[in-house]
C-alpha positions in Angstrom: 214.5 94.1 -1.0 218.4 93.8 -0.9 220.7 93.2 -3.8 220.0 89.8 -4.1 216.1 89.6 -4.2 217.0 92.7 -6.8 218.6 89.9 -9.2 216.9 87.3 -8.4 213.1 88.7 -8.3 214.5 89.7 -12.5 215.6 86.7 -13.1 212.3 85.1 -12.3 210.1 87.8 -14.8 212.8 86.4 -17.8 212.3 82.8 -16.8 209.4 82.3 -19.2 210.8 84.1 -22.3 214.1 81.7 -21.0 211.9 78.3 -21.3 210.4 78.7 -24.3 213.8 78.9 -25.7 215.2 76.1 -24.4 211.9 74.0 -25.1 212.8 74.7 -28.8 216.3 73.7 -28.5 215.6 70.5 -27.1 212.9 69.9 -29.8 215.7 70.4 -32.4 218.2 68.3 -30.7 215.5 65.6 -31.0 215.2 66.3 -35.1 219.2 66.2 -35.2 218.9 62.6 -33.2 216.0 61.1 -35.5 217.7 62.7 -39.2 220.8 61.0 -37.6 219.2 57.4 -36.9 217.7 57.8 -40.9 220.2 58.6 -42.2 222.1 55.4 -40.7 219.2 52.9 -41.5 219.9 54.0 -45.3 223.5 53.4 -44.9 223.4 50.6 -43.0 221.1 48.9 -46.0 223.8 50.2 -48.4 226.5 48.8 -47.2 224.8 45.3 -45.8 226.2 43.6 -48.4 229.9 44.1 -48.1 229.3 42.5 -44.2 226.8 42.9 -41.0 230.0 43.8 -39.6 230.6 47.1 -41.5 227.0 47.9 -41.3 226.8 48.4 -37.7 230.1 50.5 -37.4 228.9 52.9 -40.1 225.8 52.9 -38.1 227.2 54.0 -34.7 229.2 56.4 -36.1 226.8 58.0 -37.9 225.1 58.1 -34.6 227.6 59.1 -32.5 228.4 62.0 -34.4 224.7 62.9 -34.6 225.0 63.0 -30.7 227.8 65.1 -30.4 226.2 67.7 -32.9 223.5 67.4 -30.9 224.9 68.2 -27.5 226.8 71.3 -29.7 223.9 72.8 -30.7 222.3 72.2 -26.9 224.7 74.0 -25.3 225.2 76.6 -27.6 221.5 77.4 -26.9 221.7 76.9 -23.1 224.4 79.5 -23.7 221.9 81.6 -26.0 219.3 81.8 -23.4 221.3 82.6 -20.5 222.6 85.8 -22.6 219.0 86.5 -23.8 217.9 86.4 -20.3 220.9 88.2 -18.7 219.8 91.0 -21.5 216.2 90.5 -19.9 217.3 91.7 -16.7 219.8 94.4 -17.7 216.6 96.2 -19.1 214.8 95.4 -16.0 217.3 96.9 -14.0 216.8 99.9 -15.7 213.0 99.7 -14.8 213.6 99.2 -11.2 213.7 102.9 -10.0 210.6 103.4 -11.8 208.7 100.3 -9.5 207.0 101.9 -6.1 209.6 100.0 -3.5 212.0 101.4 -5.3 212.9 104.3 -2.2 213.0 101.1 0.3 215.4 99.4 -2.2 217.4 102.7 -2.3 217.9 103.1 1.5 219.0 99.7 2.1 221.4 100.2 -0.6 222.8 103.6 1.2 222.8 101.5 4.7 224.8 98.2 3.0 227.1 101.2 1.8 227.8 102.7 5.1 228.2 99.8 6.6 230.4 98.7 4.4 233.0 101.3 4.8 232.4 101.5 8.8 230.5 105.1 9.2 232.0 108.2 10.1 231.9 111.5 7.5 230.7 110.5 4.6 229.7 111.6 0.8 226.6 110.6 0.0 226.3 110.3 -4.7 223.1 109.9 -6.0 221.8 110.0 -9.2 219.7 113.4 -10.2 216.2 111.7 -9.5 217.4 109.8 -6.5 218.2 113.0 -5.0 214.9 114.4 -5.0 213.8 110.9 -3.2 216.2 111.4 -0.6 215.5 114.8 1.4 216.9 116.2 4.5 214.6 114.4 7.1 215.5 111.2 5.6 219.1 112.0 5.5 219.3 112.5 9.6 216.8 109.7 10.2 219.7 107.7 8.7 222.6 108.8 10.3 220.8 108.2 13.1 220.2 104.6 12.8 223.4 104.0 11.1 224.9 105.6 14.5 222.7 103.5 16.4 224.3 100.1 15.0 227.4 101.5 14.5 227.9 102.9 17.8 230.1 105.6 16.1 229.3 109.7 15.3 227.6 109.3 10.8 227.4 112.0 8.9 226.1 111.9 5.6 226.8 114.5 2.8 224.9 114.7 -0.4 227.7 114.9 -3.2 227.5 115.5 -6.8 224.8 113.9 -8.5 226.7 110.6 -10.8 225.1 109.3 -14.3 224.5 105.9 -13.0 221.0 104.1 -13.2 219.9 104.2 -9.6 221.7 103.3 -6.1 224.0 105.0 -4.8 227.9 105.4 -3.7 229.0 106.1 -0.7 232.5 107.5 -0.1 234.5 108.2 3.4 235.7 111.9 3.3 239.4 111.2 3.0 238.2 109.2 0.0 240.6 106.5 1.5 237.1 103.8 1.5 234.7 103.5 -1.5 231.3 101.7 -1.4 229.8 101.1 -5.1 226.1 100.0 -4.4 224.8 101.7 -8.0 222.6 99.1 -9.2 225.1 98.5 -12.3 227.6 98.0 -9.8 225.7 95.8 -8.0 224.5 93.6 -11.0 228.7 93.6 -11.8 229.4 91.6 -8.8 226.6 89.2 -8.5 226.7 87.8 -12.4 228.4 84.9 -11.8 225.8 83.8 -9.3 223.1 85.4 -11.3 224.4 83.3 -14.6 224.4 80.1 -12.0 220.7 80.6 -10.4 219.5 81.2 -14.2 221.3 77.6 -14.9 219.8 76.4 -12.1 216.4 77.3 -13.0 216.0 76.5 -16.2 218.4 73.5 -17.2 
């Protein structure tokens, strides 16, 4: 699973929670629009006397502000339940080193990583429990695929163990190239296109 199934397999566990939400929004929009087309019958009646004229004007713009209040308050809960479901999947991410693909998740992480800054010598960070995951066997077994597709000498060194969630970091030697594949990290970068494919799903 790579770092988009990662967001988007979360997004999908909040998209009930998310609908609900948005059900009752719509629901209130609805009472704002039929409050709105009472209260402009009353006036309407009030006012028929001084001219049909005057009736109808009062009417539509009772009407039309009703809609603009109600698109207001629409958007401000589309807005509420994209928050609510981003915070949905801020506390999944935390979950997600405690789910059983979670080492296969991990390792394609540390590949993206070294691929991203082009192999060679490199530091290896790790969380304190992704450590223990990651033993020496596994280590070699990926410096030698990474040297494999790389065509190019890997080495990996575990470094200090870093107070992020899960993922990792992967730094060259000559700290000249960064990779930052934590899963916060990760999330970081994708949520604009998380906060789209939310949009996209529920509105």
């Amino acid at each position: 699973m790579g770092a988009e199934k990662i967001t988007s397999k979360i997004v999908e566990d909040a998209n009930k929670n998310a609908e609900k939400i948005l059900a009752e929004a719509l629901n209130e929009k609805e009472a704002i629009l039929n409050e709105a087309k009472e209260e402009a019958s009353k006036k309407e009646q009030a006012i028929a006397k001084k001219g049909e004229k005057d009736a109808e004007m009062t009417k539509n713009r009772i009407l039309a502000e009703a809609r603009l209040s109600a698109k207001k308050k629409l958007l401000e809960e589309r807005e509420k339940t994209i928050q609510l479901t981003l915070e949905k999947l801020e506390e999944d991410l935390v979950k997600l080193p405690q789910k059983e693909d979670y080492k296969d998740i991990l390792l394609k992480l540390i590949i993206s990583g070294v691929y991203s800054v082009g192999g060679g010598e490199l530091e290896l960070l790790l969380n304190k429990k992704d450590f223990e995951l990651i033993d020496d066997s596994t280590l070699w077994a990926l410096e030698k695929e990474m040297e494999d597709r790389l065509k190019k000498v890997t080495v990996l060194k575990k470094g200090e163990a870093k107070s992020i969630i899960g993922g990792c970091i992967i730094k060259t030697a000559d700290q000249t190239k960064v990779s930052d594949n934590s899963l916060e990290a990760t999330f970081e970068r994708n949520l604009d296109s998380v906060r789209a494919k939310i949009a996209e799903m529920l509105f």
